[in-house]
Each structure stands twice: as structure tokens, then as C-alpha cells.
N, C-alpha and C positions, 0 to 999 in steps of 0.2 A: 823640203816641206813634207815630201812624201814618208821621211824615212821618221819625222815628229807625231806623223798620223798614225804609221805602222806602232812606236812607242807608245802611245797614248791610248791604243786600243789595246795594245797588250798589259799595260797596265791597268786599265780597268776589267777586264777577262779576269786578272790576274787576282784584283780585287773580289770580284765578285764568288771566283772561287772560292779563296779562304773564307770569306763572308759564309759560307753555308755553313748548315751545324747536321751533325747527323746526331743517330737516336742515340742515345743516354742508355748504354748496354749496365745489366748491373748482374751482378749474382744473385741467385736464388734468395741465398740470407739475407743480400744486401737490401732487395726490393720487399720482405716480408720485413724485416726492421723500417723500412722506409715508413708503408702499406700505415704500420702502428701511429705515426702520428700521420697522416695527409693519406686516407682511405683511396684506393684507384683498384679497376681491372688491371689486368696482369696480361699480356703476350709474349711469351713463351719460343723463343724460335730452337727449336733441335735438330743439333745438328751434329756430325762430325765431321775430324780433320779431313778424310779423305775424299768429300762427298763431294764432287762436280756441282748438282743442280744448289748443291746448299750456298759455294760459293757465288755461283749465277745469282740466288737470293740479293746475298749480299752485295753484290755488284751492280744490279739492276733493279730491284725491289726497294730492300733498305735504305738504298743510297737515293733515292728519290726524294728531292727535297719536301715535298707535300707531304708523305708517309713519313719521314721523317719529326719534321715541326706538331704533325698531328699527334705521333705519337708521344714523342716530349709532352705535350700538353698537356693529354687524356690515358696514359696507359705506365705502368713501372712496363718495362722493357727488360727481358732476362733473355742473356745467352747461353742455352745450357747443351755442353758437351756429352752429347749421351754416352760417352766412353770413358770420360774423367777418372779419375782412380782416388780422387782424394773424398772421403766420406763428408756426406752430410747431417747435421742434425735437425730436424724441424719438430718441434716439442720434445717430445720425446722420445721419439723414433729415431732410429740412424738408417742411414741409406749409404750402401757400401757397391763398391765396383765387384761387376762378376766375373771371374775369368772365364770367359769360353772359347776354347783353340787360341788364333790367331788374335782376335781383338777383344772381346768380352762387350761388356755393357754394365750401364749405371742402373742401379735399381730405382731409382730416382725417375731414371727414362723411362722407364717401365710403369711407372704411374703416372707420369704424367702425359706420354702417350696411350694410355689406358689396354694397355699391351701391345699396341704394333709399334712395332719399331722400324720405322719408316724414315728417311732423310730423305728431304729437311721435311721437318712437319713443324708446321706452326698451332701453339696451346692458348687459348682462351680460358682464362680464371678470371672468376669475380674477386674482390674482395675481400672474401672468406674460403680463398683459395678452392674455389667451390669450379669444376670445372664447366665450360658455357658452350665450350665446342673443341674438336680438334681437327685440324686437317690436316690429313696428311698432302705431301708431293709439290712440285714449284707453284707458285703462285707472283702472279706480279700484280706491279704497284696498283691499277687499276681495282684487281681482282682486293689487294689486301685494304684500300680505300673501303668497298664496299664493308670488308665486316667488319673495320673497326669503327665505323660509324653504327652500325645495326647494333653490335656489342656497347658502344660507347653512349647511344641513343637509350638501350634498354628494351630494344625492336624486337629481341630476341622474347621477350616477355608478349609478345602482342601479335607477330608473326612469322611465317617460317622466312628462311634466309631468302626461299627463292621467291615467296612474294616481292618482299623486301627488292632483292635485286631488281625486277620489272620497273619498276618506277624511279631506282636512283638514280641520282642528279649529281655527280662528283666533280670533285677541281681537274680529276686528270681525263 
């Protein structure tokens, strides 16, 4: 009996696992063709291959179910390699890999972190690819709850973040 119970829990664990969804990562292009027909903010996460706190993101942040589903809902979701080497084009602008020494950088990361090049840093865009905030350094699920409700609310229009912080009320 005991060994039908052991089974039974582990199957549902097992379930419940696969059952989760995580964010909907897209490319830059993929999310601004999106953007065109079903309007959304944009979250940005910059990172590269070899960044410890970036993966930590990923592992603890992202993968939180709540951040997750929230972000699905309410935001395109971009994961972008600030070191990537293959160019982009957004209107009519190209955005090309720099080589510097050992690793270089996207020019891409460089506007959209509005020059710091910082990992991970996470990018706030409206819309109209209009930047709303950036921050750099780890952030967790908590922390990332609050500004995608402030951003997602429009709060940013009506008060600063850290008003805002004081009185939120989040699932985590």
C-alpha cells in the first residue's frame, strides 16, 4: 500500500510539473511583427552566455510560475544576447556585432540598454518600442512582480516606481 502511495504522489508531482508553462521567449523581430497585429509592452531581458547572475535570473526569476503566466498574458517577452553576432534590421537601421578583444558586443545592447552594458539587465518598451525603464543587475520574482504590474497598469504614468512599491499587494 505504501509503495501505491509513494507512486501516486510521484505521479501527480510529476504532473503538476509538466503542467507549468514558462514565458514565451521570442526574438526581437519576432516580438515587433508580433507587437503589429495584438499591441503589448515589451520586457527585454539582456544577457549573455557567460553571465552567472543572468542564469540565476533564469533559474529563479523566470521560472517562477506567477512571472511566468503574467508575463504570457500582458507583455512580448524578448531574449536578447547582447553578444549575438548575427545582425539585425528594425526599419531601416541595421544593428551589427562589435568586435572588442575577447568578446565584443551588439549594438542592438547598446540601445537598448541606453549604454550600460550591464548583465543581466532587464528593458522596459512600450508599444512603440518607446523605452519605459531599464534596470540593470539580478532582480527576483518578487522584485520583477512589482514592475510588471506598474508598467502593465500604466502606474508609471501617475507615479514613481517607489511610490508604487509602498503599497503593493503581489501573488508572491
Amino acid at each position: 500500500m505504501k509503495k501505491i502511495f509513494i507512486l501516486f504522489a510521484f505521479v501527480l508531482i510529476s504532473a503538476n510539473t509538466f503542467a507549468q508553462k514558462s514565458i514565451q521567449w521570442h526574438s526581437l523581430t519576432e516580438a515587433i511583427e508580433l507587437n503589429k497585429t495584438e499591441p503589448r509592452n515589451f520586457i527585454v531581458d539582456v544577457y549573455t552566455d557567460w553571465c552567472g547572475w543572468c542564469k540565476r535570473m533564469d533559474a529563479q526569476t523566470f521560472s517562477n510560475q506567477v512571472i511566468a503566466d503574467y508575463v504570457n498574458a500582458n507583455f512580448y517577452a524578448v531574449k536578447f544576447n547582447a553578444e549575438q553576432r548575427e545582425n539585425i534590421i528594425i526599419g531601416e537601421k541595421e544593428y551589427k556585432f562589435v568586435d572588442n578583444g575577447r568578446r565584443g558586443y551588439h549594438e542592438m545592447a547598446v540601445v537598448l540598454t541606453k549604454g550600460r552594458l550591464s548583465y543581466p539587465t532587464i528593458v522596459y518598451l512600450d508599444d512603440e518600442l518607446r523605452h519605459l525603464d531599464v534596470v540593470p543587475g539580478f532582480v527576483n520574482a518578487q522584485q520583477l512582480e512589482m514592475y510588471l504590474n506598474y508598467f502593465n497598469e500604466g502606474a508609471d504614468k501617475k507615479t514613481t516606481f517607489e511610490k508604487y512599491a509602498q503599497n503593493f499587494k503581489g501573488k508572491l
